[in-house]
Every structure is written in C-alpha cells, then in structure tokens.
N, C-alpha and C positions, 0 to 999 in steps of 0.2 A: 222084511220091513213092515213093521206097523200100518194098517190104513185106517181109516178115521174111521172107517165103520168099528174098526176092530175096538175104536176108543168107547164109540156108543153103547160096542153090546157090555163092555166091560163097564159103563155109569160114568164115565168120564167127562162126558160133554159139559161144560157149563160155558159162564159168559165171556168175559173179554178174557179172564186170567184162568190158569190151569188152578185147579189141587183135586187130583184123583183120590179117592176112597176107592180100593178095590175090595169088590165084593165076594168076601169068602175066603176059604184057603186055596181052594184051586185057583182062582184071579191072580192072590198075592205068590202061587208054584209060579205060574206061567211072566209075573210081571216080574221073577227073578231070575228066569229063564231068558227070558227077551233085554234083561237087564244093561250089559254088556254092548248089546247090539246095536239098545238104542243110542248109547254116550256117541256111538261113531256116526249115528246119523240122524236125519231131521224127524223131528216126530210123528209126522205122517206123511204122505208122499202118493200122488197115484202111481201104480206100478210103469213105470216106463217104456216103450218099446225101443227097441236096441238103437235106430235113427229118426230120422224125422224131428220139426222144428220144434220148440220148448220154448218154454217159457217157466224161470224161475222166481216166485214170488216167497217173500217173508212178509209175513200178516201175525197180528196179536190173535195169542191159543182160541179155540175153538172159536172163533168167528166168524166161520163162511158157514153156510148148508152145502154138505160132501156131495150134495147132488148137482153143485151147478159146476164142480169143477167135471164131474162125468161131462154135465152135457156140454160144458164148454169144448173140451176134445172132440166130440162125437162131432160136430157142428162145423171144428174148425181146421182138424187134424193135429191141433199144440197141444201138445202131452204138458202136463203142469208138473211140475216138482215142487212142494209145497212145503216150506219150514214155516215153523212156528217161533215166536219170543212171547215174553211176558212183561219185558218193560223197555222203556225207550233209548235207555244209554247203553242195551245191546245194540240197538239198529244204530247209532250213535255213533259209537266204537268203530265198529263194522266199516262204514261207510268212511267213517275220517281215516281209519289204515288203509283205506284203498283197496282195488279187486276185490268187492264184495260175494263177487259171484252171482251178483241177484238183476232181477232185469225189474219187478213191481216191489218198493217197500210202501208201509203204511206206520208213517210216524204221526206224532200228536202234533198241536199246536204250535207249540213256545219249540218244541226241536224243530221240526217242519223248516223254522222261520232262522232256526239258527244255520242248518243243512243249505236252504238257498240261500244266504248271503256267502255261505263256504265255497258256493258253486258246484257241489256234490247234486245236483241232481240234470238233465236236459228237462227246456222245454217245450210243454209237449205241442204236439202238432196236430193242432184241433181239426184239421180237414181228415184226419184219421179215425175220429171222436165225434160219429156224428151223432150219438147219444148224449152227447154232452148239453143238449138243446132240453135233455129233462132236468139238469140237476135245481135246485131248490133256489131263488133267488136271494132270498135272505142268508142264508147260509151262507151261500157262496159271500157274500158281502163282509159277512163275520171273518172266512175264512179269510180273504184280503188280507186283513191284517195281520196274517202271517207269512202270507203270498201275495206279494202285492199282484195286481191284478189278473190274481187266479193263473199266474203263466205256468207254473211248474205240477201243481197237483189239484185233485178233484177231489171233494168228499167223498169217501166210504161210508160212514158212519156217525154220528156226532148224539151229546148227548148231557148231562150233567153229575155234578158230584153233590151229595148232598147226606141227608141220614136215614138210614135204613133203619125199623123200628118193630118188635115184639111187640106190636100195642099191649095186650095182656100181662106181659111183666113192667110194660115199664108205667101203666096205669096202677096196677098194683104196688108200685112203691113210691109214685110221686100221687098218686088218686083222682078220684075222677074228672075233676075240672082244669086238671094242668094244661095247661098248653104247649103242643106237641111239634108246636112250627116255628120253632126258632133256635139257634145257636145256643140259647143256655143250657140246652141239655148237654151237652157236652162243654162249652167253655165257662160257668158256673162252679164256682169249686162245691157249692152244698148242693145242685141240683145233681150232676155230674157224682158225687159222693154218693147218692141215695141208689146209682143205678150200677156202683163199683161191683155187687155182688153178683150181680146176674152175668156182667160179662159187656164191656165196650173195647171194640176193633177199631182203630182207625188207619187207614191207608198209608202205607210205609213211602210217603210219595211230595217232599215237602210244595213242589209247584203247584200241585193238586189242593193241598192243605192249607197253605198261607193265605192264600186269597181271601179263602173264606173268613179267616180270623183279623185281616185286615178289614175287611167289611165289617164286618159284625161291632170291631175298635170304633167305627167311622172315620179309617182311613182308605185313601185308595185303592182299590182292590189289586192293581198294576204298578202299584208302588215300585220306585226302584231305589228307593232312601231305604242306605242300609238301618238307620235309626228307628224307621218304621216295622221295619221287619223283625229287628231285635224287639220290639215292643209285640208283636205279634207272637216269637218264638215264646217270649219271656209269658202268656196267657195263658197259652197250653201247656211251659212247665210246673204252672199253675195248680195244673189238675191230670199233671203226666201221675199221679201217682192212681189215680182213679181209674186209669186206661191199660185193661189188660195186655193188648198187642198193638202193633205198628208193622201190621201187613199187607200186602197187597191182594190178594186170594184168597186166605182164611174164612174171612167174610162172611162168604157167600153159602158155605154149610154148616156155618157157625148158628148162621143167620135160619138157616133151612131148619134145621134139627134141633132149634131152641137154646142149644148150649148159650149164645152169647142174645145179648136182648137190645142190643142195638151197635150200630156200624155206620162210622161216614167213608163212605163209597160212592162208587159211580151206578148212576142210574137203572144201565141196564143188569146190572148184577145183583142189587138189590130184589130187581122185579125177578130174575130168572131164582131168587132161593123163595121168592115168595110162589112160586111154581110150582116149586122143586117141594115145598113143604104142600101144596092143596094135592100133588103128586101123592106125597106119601100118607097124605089127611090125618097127621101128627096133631091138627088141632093149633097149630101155628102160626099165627094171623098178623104176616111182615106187611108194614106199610112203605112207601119211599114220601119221604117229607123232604121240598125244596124251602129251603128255612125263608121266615120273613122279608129278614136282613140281607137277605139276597144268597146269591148262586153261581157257581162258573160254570160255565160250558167249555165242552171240550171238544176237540173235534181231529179223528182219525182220518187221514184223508191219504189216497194212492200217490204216487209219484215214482219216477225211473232214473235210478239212479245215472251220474252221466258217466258212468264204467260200463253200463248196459252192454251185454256181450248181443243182445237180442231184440235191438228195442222196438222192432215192427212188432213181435208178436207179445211186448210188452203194451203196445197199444191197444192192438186187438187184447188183451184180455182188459184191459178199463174197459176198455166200447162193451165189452158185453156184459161187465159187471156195472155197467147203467144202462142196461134194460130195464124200463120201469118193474118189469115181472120178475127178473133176478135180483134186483136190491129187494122187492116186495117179499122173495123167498129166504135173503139174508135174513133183513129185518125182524120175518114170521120166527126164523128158530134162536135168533140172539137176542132178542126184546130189546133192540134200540132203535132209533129213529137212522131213518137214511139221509143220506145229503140227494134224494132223488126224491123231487116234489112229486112226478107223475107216480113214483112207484106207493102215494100214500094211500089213493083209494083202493091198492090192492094189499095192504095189509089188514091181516085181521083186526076184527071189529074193537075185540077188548085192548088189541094195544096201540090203536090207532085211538080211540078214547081214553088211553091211560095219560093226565097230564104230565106223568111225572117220566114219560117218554115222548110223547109230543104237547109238550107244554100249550095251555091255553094262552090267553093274549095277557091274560093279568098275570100268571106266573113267569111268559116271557120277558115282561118288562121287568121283572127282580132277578133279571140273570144276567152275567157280565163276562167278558173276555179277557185274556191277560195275555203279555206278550212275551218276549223271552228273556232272562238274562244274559246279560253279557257276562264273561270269562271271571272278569273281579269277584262280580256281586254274585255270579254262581258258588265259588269258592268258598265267598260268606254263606252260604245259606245252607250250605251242605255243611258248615260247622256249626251253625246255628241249630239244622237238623239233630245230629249227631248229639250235641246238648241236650234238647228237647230227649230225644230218647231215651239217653245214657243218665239221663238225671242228675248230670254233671256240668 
C-alpha cells in the first residue's frame, strides 16, 4: 500500500485537493504499477499491525503532516488507517448509506450542518476532549451555525475562498493601475475577457461559488430565494465563456507553473502554488486577494460518525489533533489557519502574518458564512450549476 511519505518523495503533496504530476518516466512505470492496487484501497494508510485498537479517519487529500499520525500511534498505541476524499458529497454519500466504516470524518460547513440534523453523527463527549479548552472562540461561534452549540464537531481547519492571481500577467493585460480586489476580475464580462488568454480556473464547487456572486449582486450571500440564485447563476453565464475550467484541484499547479493567470479557490491552495512556484523560482509571483465586496469562510471541522465501530479512540484522536503543537505542525505544511487559537503562536512567522490565512480585523469583517440548503433548493442549484458550466 502506498504511505504518504511515498506521495512526497513522488511531488504529490499539495493542499486541501489532490492532482499529482508525476515526475519522470520512472514515477509515471511505478504509478502504473501500483495502479490496480490503489482503486482497491485508500490512498494512504499507516501500515497496520495485525491487532491492537484503530482508529479509522477520512479527511480531505493531503491535509495532515504524516508525522503526527506516526507520533499519534507511538504515544497512544491507535494505529490509524487513513483514507483520503477530495470533495464532500463523497463523505456525504458515505455516511447517508450507512456503515461507513469510519470512526473520524472532516466535512465542510453547509454538509456538517446537513449530517447533524440527519442524525448521522454522535455527540461528542467533551470530558474526553480536554483539549478542546484551546480551540479558537470566534471560530467556534462561526461554526454554531452549522453546529448549533458546537455539540457534534470541532474545527480542523477553516479558511476562505477568494482569487488566486499571476500578478505579472494579469497587470500586463488589464495595466498598471487596475485594481486587483474585487469580483470584477472575474464577474465583468470585458474585464474577465482581457484575462481569457492567459487562463481562469474557477472551483467546480457551486456552494463555494454562489455566495460570492450573490454578494458581489448585493444580495444576500445566504440567500435561500431560488430567484436570487438564478440571478447569481445567470452573471457567471455571463462570462462562462471567458473561463477555461470549472475545477477543483487544477488550480493549484496551474497557478504554480504559470499556465493559468488567475483562480477563484480556497485560500490555502492558493498560498501552497505560491510556494510551490518561489520552490521552483519559475519567476511566478501568485497573490491570494479576499475581494472587496466581501468573502466566504469555510470551515472543515472533525466529527464521529454515530456508526463509529470505535469511538473512544475516535476521541483520543481529536484530543490530540488539538494540541496547540500538532494543529501548529498541520497548519505549518497545509497553509491554512487552524480552528486552535493556542496553536497560532506556534505557527510559522510568514503564515501566521499572511492575512489572506489568518485574516486581519479589516479583512475579517468582509467575510461571511453561509448555511446549508435544503433537499428542493439543492436540486435547483445543481441545475443551475450544470447550466452555468454546460453553457446551456
């Protein structure tokens, strides 16, 4: 079976979403070799020993540091079994067939909120969680509103969607004085036109997307009027002609390696290709811009499903993934902000000062929440989606 180290030596690693580039012919022999192996099993995994107690977590692609599940085992004797997904209507799916098999998942928001009214999750039992006394007040308060009073999950991670920017191409075709903080770079149809050549990605991800265009409209960013939303779809089909892809991952080495010159994406992905390009000192200078007109937050957060075959040692693994020093070692290799306040002074300097991972007070106050929809207004919005795309 694959281990996550084996992902790093092969260039795998990046932010919340997978897309391996493998490097060379030998990478591309070996990832056809393993090819097979992997469809039957989870993408990476610590190697198991034959008894002893487990704990089985799904978490979004490369977002731990491989070394806190080592030292979790070594510390507690819970061998981890670790699957990976890439978007939430797997964990979704999953959990509404029942026997999910998993004892820790990590859904977003708006599902979060749909999972505990289903009754799909226990909760948890804070005398277990006595780490739970670091997590971040504010946050947590955000998170309410998907959890009402934080009973069921804790934040992982949280963070914003916004626009990821090639400053150098995209100064180059709109010039020097543009202004580079707001939605009309992409919902403009002549501003958005000017930067068609170079290459715009936007997140294949309508819950992610709408908000912001609903804002930007100045309508409610939580809007639940289907009329609003059709007004929201109908902007981007606007300027769907201008927009190379509508994916989730592409992103982020699109973004890295130049090919594309700007991407609305999530925060920490943005910052991990601007990394990823001073890495390869390609000359690439990615910015993350939280637009004007405001910004969603989003927020990834733990929780045990109530099918838990395990759910003592699904506790003990939250408790120790709020260690102020193990969120601080997450947060150091995935560049997003934790839902652990004490874990902030142990992150590193530059992304503990980057606002566009832990926002200042004036960019906090242009960021907004959104909640979930229900079953109807879902239905609409995934045809809505599917319009916007299909340009139909």
């Amino acid at each position: 079976m694959m281990r996550f180290s084996d992902l790093l030596r092969t260039g795998c690693l990046r932010g919340r979403h997978v897309l391996c580039l493998m490097r060379g012919v030998a990478a591309a022999l070996a990832a056809a070799v393993l090819g097979l192996a992997l469809l039957a099993q989870p993408a990476f995994a610590q190697a198991p020993p034959a008894s002893g107690p487990v704990v089985n977590v799904y978490n979004w692609t490369d977002y731990i540091d491989p070394s806190v599940l080592d030292a979790f085992t070594r510390e507690t004797g819970i061998r981890v079994v670790y699957d990976m997904y890439d978007n939430n209507e797997i964990v979704e799916t999953k959990l509404l067939a029942g026997k999910s098999g998993y004892d820790v998942v990590v859904p977003s928001g708006p599902f979060l909120s749909r999972l505990v009214r289903a009754g799909l999750f226990l909760k948890l039992d804070r005398s277990k969680l006595p780490n739970v006394r670091h997590i971040w007040p504010d946050i947590a308060a955000q998170l309410a509103r998907h959890d009402p009073g934080n009973q069921f999950a804790v934040n992982y991670m949280w963070g914003t969607t916004g626009i990821g920017l090639n400053v150098a191409k995209v100064r180059e075709r709109l010039g020097p004085s543009a202004a580079l903080n707001s939605w009309d770079l992409l919902l403009k149809p002549e501003v958005s036109a000017k930067l068609k050549d170079c290459g715009i990605h936007v997140l294949d991800a309508p819950e992610d997307i709408l908000p912001g265009v609903l804002r930007y409209l100045g309508l409610n960013p939580d809007s639940k009027n289907e009329a609003d939303l059709r007004k929201a779809a109908d902007a981007l089909a606007r300027v769907r002609g201008n927009i190379r892809t509508f994916h989730s991952s592409e992103y982020l080495n699109a973004l890295a390696s130049g090919e594309i010159c700007m991407a609305v994406g999530y925060s920490g992905d943005v910052l991990q290709a601007r990394r990823r390009a001073e890495e390869a000192r390609n000359g690439v200078d990615i910015q993350f811009i939280v637009p004007r007109e405001g910004a969603q937050m989003w927020f990834d957060s733990m929780a045990i499903p109530a099918d838990a075959a395990n759910p003592a040692e699904a506790h003990a693994f939250i408790d120790f993934m709020l260690r102020p020093d193990v969120a601080a070692r997450n947060s150091n290799l995935v560049s997003y902000a934790s839902g652990n306040l004490a874990a902030r002074d142990l992150v590193r300097p530059e992304i503990r000062g980057n606002p566009g991972i832990y926002p200042d007070q004036a960019t906090f106050a242009r960021l907004f929440t959104t909640t979930a929809y229900d079953e109807r207004l879902q239905r609409a919005v995934a045809r809505l989606w599917t319009r916007v795309k299909t340009g139909r």
